[in-house]
PDB file of the backbone (N, CA, C, O) and the ligand in Angstrom, with CONECT records:
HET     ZN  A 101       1
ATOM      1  N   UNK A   1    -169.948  83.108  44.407  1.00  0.00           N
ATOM      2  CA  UNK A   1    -168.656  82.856  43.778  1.00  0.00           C
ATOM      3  C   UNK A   1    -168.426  83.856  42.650  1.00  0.00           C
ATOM      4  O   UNK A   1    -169.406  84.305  42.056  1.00  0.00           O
ATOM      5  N   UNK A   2    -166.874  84.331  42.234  1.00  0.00           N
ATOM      6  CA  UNK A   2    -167.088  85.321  41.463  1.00  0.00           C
ATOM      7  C   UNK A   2    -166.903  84.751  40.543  1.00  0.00           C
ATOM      8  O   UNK A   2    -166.374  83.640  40.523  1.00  0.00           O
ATOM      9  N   UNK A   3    -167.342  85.455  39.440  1.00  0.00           N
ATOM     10  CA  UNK A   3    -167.274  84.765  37.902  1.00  0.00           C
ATOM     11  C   UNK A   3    -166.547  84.639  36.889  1.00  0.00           C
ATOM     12  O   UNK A   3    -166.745  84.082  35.810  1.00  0.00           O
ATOM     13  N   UNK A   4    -165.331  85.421  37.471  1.00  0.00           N
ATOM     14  CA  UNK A   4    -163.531  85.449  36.900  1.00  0.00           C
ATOM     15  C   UNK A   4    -162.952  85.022  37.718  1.00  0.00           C
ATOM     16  O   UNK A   4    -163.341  85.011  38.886  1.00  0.00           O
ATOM     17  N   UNK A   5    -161.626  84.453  37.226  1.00  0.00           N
ATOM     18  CA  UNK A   5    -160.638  83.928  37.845  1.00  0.00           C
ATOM     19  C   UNK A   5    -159.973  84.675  38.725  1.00  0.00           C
ATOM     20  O   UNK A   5    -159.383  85.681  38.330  1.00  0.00           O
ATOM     21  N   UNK A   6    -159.957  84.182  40.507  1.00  0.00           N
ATOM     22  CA  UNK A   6    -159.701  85.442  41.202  1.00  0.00           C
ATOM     23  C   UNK A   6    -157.959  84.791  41.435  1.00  0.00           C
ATOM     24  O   UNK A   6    -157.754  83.606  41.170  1.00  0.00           O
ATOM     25  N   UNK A   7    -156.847  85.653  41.920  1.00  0.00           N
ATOM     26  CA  UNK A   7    -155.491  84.812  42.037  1.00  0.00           C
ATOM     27  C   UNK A   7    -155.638  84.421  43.618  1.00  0.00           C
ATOM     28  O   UNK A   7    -156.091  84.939  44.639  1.00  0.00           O
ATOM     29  N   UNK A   8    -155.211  83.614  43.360  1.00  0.00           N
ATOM     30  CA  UNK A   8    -154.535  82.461  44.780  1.00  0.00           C
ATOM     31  C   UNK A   8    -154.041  83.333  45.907  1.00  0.00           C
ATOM     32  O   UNK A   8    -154.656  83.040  46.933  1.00  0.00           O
ATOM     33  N   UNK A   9    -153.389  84.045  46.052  1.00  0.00           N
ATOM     34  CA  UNK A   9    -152.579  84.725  47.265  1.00  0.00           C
ATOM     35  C   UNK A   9    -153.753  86.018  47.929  1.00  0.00           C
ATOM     36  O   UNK A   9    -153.767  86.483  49.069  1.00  0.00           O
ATOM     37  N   UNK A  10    -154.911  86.443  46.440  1.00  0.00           N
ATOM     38  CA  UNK A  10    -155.801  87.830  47.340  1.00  0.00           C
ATOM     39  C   UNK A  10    -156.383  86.743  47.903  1.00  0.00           C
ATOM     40  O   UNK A  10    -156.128  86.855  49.102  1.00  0.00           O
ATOM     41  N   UNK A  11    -157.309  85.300  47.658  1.00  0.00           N
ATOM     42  CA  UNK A  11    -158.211  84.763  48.176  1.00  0.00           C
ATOM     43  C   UNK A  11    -157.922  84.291  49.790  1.00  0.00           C
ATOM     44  O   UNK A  11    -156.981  83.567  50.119  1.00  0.00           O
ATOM     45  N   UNK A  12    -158.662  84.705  50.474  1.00  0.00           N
ATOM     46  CA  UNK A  12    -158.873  84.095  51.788  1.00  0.00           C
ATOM     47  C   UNK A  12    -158.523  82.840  52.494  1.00  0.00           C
ATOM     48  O   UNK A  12    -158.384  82.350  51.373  1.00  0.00           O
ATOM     49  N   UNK A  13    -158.263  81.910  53.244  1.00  0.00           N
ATOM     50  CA  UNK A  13    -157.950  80.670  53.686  1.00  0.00           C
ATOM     51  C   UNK A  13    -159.110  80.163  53.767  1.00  0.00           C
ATOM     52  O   UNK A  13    -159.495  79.300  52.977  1.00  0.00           O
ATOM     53  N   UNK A  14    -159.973  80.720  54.923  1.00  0.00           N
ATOM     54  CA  UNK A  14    -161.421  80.739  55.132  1.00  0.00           C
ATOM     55  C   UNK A  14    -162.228  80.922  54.187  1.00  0.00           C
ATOM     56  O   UNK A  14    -162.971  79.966  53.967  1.00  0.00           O
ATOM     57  N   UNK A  15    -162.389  82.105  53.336  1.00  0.00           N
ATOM     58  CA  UNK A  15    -163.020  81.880  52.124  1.00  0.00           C
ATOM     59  C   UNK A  15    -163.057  80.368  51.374  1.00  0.00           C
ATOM     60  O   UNK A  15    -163.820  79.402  51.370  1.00  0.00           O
ATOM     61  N   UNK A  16    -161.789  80.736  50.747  1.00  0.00           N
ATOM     62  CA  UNK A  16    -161.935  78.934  49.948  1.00  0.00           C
ATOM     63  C   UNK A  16    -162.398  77.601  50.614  1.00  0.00           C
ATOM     64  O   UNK A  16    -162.776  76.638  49.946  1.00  0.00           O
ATOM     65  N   UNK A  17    -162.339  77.612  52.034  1.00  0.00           N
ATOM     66  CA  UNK A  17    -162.281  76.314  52.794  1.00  0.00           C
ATOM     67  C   UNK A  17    -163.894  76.597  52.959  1.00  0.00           C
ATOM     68  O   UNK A  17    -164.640  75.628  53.101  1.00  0.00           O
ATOM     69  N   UNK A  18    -164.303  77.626  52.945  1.00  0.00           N
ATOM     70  CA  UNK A  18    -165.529  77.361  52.850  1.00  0.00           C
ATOM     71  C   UNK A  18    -166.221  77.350  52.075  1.00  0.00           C
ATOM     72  O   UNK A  18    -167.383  77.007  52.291  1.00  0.00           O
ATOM     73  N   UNK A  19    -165.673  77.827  50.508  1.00  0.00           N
ATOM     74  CA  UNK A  19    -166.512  77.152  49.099  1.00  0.00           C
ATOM     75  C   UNK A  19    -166.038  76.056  49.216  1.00  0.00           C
ATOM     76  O   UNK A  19    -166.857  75.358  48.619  1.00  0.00           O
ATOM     77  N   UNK A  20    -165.107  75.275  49.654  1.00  0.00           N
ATOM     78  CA  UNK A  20    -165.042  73.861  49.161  1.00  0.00           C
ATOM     79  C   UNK A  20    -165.753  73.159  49.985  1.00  0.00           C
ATOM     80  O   UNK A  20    -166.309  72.155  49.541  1.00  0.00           O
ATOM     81  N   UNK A  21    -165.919  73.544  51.494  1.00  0.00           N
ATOM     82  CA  UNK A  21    -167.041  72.638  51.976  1.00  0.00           C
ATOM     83  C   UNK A  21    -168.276  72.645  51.660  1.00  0.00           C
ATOM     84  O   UNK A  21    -168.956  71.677  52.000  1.00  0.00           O
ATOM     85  N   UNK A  22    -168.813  73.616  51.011  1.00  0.00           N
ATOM     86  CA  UNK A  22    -169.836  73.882  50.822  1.00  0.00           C
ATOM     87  C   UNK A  22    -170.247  73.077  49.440  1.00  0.00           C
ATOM     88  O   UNK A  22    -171.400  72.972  49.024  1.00  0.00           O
ATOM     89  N   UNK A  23    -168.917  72.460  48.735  1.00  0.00           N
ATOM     90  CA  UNK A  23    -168.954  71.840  47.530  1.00  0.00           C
ATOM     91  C   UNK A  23    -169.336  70.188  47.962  1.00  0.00           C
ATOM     92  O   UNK A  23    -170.201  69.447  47.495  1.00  0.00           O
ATOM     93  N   UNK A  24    -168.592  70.011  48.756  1.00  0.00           N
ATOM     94  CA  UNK A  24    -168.352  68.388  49.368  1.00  0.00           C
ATOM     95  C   UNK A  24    -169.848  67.758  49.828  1.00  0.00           C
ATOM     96  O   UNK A  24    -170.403  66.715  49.484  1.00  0.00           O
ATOM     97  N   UNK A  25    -170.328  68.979  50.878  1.00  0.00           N
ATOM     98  CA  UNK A  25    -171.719  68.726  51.596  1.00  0.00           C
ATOM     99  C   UNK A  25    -172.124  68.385  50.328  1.00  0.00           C
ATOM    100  O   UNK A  25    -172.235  67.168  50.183  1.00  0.00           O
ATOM    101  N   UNK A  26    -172.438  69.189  49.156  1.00  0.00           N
ATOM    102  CA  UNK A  26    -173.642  69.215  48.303  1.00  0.00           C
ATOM    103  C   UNK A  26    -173.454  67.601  47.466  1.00  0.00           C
ATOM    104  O   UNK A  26    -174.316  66.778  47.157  1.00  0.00           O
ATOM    105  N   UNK A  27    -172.040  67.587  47.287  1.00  0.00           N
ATOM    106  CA  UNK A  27    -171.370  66.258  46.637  1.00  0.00           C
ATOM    107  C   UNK A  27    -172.433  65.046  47.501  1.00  0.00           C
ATOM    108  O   UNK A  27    -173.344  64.357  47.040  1.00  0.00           O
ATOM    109  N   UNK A  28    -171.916  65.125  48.829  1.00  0.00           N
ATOM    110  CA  UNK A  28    -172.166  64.071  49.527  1.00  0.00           C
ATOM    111  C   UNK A  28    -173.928  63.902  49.732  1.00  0.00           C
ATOM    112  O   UNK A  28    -174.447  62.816  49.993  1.00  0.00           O
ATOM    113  N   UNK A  29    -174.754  65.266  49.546  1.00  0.00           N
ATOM    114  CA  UNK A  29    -176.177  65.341  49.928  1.00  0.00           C
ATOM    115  C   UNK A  29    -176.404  63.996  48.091  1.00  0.00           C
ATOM    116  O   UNK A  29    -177.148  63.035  47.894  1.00  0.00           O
ATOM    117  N   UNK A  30    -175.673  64.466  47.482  1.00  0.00           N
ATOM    118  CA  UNK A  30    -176.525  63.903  46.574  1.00  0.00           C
ATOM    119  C   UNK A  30    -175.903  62.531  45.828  1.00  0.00           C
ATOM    120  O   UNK A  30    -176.370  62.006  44.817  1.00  0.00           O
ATOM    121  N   UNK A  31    -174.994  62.189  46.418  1.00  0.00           N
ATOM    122  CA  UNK A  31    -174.610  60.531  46.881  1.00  0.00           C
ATOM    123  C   UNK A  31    -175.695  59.546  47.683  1.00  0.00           C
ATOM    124  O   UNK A  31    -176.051  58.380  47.511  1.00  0.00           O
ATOM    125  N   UNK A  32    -176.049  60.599  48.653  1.00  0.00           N
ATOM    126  CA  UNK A  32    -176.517  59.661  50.077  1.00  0.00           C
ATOM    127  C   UNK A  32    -178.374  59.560  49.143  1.00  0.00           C
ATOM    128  O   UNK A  32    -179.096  58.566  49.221  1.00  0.00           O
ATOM    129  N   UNK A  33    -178.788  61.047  48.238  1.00  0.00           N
ATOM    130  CA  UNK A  33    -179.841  60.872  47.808  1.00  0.00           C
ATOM    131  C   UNK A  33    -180.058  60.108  47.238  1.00  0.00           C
ATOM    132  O   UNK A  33    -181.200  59.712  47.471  1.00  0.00           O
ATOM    133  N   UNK A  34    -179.306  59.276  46.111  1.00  0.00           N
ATOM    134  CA  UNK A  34    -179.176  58.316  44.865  1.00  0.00           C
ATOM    135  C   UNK A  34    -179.354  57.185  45.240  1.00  0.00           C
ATOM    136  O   UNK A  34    -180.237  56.542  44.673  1.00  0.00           O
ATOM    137  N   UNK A  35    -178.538  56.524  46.376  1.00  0.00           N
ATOM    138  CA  UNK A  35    -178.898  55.603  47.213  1.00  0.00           C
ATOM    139  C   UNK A  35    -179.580  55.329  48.023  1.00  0.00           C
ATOM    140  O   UNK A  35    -179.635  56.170  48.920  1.00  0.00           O
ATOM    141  N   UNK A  36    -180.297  54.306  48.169  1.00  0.00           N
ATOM    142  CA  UNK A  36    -181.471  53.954  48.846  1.00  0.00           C
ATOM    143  C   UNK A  36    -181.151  53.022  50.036  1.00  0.00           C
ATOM    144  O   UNK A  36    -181.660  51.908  49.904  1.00  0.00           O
ATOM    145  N   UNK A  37    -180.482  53.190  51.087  1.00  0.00           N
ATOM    146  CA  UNK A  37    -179.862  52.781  52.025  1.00  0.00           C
ATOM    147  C   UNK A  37    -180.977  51.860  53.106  1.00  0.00           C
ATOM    148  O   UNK A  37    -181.871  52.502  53.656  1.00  0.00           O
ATOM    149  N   UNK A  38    -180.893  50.743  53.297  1.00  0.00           N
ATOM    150  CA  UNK A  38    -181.904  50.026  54.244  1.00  0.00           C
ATOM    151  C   UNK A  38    -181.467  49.531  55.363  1.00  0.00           C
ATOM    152  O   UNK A  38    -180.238  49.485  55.430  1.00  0.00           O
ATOM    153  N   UNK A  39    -182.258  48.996  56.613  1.00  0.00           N
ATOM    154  CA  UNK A  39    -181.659  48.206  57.570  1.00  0.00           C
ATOM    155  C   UNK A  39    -182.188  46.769  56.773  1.00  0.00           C
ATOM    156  O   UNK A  39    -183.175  46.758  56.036  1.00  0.00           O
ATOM    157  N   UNK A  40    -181.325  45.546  57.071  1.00  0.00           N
ATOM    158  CA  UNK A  40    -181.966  44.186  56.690  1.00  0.00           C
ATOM    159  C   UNK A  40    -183.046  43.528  57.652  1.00  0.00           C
ATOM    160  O   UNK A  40    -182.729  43.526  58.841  1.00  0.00           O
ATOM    161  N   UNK A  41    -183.862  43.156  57.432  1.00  0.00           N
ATOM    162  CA  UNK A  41    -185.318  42.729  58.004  1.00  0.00           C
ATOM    163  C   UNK A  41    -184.707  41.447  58.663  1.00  0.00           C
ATOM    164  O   UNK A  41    -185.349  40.969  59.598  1.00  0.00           O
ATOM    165  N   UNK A  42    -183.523  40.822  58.282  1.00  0.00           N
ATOM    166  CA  UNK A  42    -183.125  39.427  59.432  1.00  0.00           C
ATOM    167  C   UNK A  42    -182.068  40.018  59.659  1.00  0.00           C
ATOM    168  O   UNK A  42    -182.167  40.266  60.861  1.00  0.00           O
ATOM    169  N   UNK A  43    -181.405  40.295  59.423  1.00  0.00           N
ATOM    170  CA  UNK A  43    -179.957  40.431  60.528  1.00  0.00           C
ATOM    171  C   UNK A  43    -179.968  42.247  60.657  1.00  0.00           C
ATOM    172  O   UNK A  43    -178.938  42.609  61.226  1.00  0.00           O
ATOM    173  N   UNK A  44    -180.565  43.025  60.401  1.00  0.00           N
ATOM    174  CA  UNK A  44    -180.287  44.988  60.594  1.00  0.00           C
ATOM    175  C   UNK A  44    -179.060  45.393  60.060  1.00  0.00           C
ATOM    176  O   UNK A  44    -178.726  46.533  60.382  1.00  0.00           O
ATOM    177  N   UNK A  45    -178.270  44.756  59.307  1.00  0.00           N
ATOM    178  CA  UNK A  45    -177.641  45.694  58.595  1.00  0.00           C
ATOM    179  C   UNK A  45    -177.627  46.517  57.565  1.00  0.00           C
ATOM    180  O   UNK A  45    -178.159  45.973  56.598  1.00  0.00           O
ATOM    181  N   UNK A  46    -177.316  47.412  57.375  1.00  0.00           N
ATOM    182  CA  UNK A  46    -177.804  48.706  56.295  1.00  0.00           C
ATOM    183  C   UNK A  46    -177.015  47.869  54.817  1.00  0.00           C
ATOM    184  O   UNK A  46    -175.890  47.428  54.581  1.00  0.00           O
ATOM    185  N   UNK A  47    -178.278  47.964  54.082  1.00  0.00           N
ATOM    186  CA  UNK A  47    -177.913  46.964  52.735  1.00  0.00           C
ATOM    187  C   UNK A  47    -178.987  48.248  51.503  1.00  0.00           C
ATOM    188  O   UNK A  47    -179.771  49.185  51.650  1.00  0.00           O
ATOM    189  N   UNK A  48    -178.465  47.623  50.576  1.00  0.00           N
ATOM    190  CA  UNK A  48    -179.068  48.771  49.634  1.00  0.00           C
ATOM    191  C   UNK A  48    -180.354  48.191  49.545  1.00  0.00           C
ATOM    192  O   UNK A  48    -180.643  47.044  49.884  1.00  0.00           O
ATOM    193  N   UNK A  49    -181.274  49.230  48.968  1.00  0.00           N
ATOM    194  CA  UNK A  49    -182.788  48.850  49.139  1.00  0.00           C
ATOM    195  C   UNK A  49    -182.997  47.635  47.763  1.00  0.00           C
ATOM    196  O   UNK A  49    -182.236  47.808  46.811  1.00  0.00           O
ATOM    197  N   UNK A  50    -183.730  46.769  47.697  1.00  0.00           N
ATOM    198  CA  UNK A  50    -184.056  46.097  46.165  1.00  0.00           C
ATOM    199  C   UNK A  50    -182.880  44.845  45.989  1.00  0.00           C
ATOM    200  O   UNK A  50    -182.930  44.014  45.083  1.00  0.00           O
ATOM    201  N   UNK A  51    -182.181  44.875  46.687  1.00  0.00           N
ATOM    202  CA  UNK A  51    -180.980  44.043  46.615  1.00  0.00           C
ATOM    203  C   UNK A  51    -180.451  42.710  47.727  1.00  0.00           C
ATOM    204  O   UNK A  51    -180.797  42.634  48.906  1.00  0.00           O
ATOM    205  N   UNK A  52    -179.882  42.094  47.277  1.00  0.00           N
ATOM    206  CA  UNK A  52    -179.591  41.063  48.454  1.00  0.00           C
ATOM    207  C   UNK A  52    -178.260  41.217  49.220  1.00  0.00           C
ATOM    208  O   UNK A  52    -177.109  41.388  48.820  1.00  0.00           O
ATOM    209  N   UNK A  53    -178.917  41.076  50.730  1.00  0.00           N
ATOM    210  CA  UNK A  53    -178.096  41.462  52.038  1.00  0.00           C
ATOM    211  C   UNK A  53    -176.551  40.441  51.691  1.00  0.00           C
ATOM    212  O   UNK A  53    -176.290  39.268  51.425  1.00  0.00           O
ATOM    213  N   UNK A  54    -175.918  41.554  51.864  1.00  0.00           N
ATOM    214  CA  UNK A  54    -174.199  40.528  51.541  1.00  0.00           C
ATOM    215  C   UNK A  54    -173.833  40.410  52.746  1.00  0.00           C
ATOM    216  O   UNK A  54    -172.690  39.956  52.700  1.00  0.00           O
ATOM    217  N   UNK A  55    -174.208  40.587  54.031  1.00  0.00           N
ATOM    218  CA  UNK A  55    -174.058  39.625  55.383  1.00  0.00           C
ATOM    219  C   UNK A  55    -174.745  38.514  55.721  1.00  0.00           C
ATOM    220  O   UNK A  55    -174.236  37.789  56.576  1.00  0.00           O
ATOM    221  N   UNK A  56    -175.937  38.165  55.178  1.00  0.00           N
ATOM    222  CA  UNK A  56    -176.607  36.668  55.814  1.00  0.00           C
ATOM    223  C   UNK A  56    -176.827  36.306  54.482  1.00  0.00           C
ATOM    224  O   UNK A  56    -177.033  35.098  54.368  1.00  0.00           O
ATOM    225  N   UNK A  57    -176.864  37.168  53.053  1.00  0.00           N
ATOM    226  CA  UNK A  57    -177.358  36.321  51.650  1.00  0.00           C
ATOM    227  C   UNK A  57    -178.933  36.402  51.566  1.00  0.00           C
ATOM    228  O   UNK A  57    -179.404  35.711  50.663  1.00  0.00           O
ATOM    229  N   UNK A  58    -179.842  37.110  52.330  1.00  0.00           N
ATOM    230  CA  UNK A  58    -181.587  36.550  52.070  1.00  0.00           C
ATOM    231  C   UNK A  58    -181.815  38.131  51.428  1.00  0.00           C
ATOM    232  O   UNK A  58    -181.201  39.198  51.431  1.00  0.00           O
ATOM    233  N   UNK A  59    -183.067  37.597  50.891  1.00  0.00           N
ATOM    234  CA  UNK A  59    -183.982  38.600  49.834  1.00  0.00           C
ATOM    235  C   UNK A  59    -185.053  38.466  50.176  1.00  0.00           C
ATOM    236  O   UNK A  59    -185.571  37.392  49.869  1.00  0.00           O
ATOM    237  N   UNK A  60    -185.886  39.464  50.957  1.00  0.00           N
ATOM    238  CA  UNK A  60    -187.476  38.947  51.163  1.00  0.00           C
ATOM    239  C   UNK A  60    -187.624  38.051  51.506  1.00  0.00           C
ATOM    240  O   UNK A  60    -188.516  37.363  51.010  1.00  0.00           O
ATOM    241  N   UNK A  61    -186.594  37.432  52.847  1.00  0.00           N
ATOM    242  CA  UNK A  61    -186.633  36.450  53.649  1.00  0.00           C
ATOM    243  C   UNK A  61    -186.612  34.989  52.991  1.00  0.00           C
ATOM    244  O   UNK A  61    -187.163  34.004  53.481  1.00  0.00           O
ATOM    245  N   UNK A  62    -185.879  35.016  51.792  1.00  0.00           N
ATOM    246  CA  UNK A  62    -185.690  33.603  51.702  1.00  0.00           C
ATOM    247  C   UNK A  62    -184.157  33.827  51.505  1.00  0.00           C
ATOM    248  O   UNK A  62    -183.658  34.907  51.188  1.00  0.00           O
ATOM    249  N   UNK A  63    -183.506  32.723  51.721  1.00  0.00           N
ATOM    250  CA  UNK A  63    -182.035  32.429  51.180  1.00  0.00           C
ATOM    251  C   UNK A  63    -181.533  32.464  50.264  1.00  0.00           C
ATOM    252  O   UNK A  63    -181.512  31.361  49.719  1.00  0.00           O
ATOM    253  N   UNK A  64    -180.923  33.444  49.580  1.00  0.00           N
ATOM    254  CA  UNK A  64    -181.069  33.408  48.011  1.00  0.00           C
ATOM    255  C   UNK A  64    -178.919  33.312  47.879  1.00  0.00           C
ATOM    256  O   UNK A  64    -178.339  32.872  46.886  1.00  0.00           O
ATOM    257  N   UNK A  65    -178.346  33.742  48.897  1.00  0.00           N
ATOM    258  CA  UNK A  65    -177.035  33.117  48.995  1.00  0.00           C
ATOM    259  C   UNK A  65    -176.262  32.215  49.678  1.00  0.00           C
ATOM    260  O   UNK A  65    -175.890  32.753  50.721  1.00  0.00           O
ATOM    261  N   UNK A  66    -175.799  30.972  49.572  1.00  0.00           N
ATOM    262  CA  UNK A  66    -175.050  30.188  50.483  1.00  0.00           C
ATOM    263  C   UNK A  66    -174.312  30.452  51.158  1.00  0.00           C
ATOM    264  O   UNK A  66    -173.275  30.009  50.663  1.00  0.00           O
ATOM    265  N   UNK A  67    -173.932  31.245  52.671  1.00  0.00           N
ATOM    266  CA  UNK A  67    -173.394  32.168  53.332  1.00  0.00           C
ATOM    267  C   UNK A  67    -172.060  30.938  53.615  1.00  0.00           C
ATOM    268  O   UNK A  67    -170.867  31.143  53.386  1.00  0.00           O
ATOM    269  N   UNK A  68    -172.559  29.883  54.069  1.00  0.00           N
ATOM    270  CA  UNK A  68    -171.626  28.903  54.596  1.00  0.00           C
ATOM    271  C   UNK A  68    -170.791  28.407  53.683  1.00  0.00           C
ATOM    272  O   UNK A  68    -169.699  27.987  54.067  1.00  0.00           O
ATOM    273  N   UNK A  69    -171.168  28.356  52.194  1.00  0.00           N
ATOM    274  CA  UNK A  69    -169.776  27.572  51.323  1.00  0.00           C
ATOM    275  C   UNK A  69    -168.606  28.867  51.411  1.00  0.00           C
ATOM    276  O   UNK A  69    -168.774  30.064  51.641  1.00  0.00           O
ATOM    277  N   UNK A  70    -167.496  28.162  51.155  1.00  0.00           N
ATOM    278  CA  UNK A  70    -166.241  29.097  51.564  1.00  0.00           C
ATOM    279  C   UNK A  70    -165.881  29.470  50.363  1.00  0.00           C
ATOM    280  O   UNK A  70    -165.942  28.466  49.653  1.00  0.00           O
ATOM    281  N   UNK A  71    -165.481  30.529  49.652  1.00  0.00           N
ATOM    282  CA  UNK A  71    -165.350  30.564  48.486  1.00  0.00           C
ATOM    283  C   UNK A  71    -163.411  30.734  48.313  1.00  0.00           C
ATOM    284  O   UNK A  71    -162.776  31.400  49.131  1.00  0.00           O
ATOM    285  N   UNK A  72    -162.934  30.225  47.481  1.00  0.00           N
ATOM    286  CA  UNK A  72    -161.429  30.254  47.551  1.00  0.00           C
ATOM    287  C   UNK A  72    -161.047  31.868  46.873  1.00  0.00           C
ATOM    288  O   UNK A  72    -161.904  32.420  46.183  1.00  0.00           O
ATOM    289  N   UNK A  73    -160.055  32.372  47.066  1.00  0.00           N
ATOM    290  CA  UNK A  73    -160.006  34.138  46.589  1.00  0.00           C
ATOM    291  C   UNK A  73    -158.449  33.048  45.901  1.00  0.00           C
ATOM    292  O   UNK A  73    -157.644  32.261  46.399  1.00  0.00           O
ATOM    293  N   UNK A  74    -158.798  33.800  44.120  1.00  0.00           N
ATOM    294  CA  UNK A  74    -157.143  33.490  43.344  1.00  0.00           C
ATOM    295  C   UNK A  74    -156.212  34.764  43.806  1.00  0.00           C
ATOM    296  O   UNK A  74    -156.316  35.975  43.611  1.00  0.00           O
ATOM    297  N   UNK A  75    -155.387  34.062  44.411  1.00  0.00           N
ATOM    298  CA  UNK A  75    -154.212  34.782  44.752  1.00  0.00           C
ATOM    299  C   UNK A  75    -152.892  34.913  43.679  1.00  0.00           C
ATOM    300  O   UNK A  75    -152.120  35.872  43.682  1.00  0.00           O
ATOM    301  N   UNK A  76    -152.790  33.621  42.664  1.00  0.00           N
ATOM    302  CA  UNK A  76    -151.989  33.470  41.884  1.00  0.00           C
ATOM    303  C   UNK A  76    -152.550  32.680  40.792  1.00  0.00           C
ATOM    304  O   UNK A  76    -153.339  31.742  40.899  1.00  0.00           O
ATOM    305  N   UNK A  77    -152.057  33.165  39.748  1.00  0.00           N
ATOM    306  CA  UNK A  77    -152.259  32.513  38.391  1.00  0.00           C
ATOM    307  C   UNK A  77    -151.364  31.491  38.046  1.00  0.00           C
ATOM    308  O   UNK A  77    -150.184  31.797  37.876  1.00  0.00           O
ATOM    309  N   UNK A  78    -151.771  30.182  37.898  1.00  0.00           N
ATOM    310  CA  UNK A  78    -150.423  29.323  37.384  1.00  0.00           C
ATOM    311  C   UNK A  78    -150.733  29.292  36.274  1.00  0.00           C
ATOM    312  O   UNK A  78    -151.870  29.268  35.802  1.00  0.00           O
ATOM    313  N   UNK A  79    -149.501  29.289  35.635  1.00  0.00           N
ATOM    314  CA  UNK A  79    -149.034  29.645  33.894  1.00  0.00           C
ATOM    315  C   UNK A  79    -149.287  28.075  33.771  1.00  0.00           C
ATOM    316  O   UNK A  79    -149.138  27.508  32.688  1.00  0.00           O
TER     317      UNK A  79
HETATM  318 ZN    ZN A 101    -179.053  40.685  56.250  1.00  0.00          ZN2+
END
């Protein structure tokens, strides 16, 4: 990359599209690194590592969320 400000119209299409992908990959390499991505040991869905599965609720195979109570979502505030 050059180290002054180059103008908009000499730069390339291809050039830029390919410093910016080259920006995104690196973005995204070190997103996916930070996170510790798992399959779940009872149901296989990818859940973060250390944490409890938000599809069945268990932690190291015990139940640690009530999957079945229904929880109500506030849609409106009454004054
Ligand atoms: Zn699970």
């Amino acid at each position: 990359m050059p180290k002054h400000a180059v103008p908009k119209k000499k730069t390339a299409k291809s050039t830029s599209k390919k410093r910016y992908g080259a920006f995104k990959t690196g973005v995204l390499k070190k997103l996916s690194n930070k996170t510790n991505l798992v399959p779940c040991a009872s149901c296989g869905q990818v859940k973060i590592n250390h944490q409890v599965c938000k599809e069945c609720g268990q932690y190291k195979g015990q139940q640690v969320i009530d999957m079945g109570k229904k929880v109500k979502k506030v849609t409106k505030i009454k004054a």
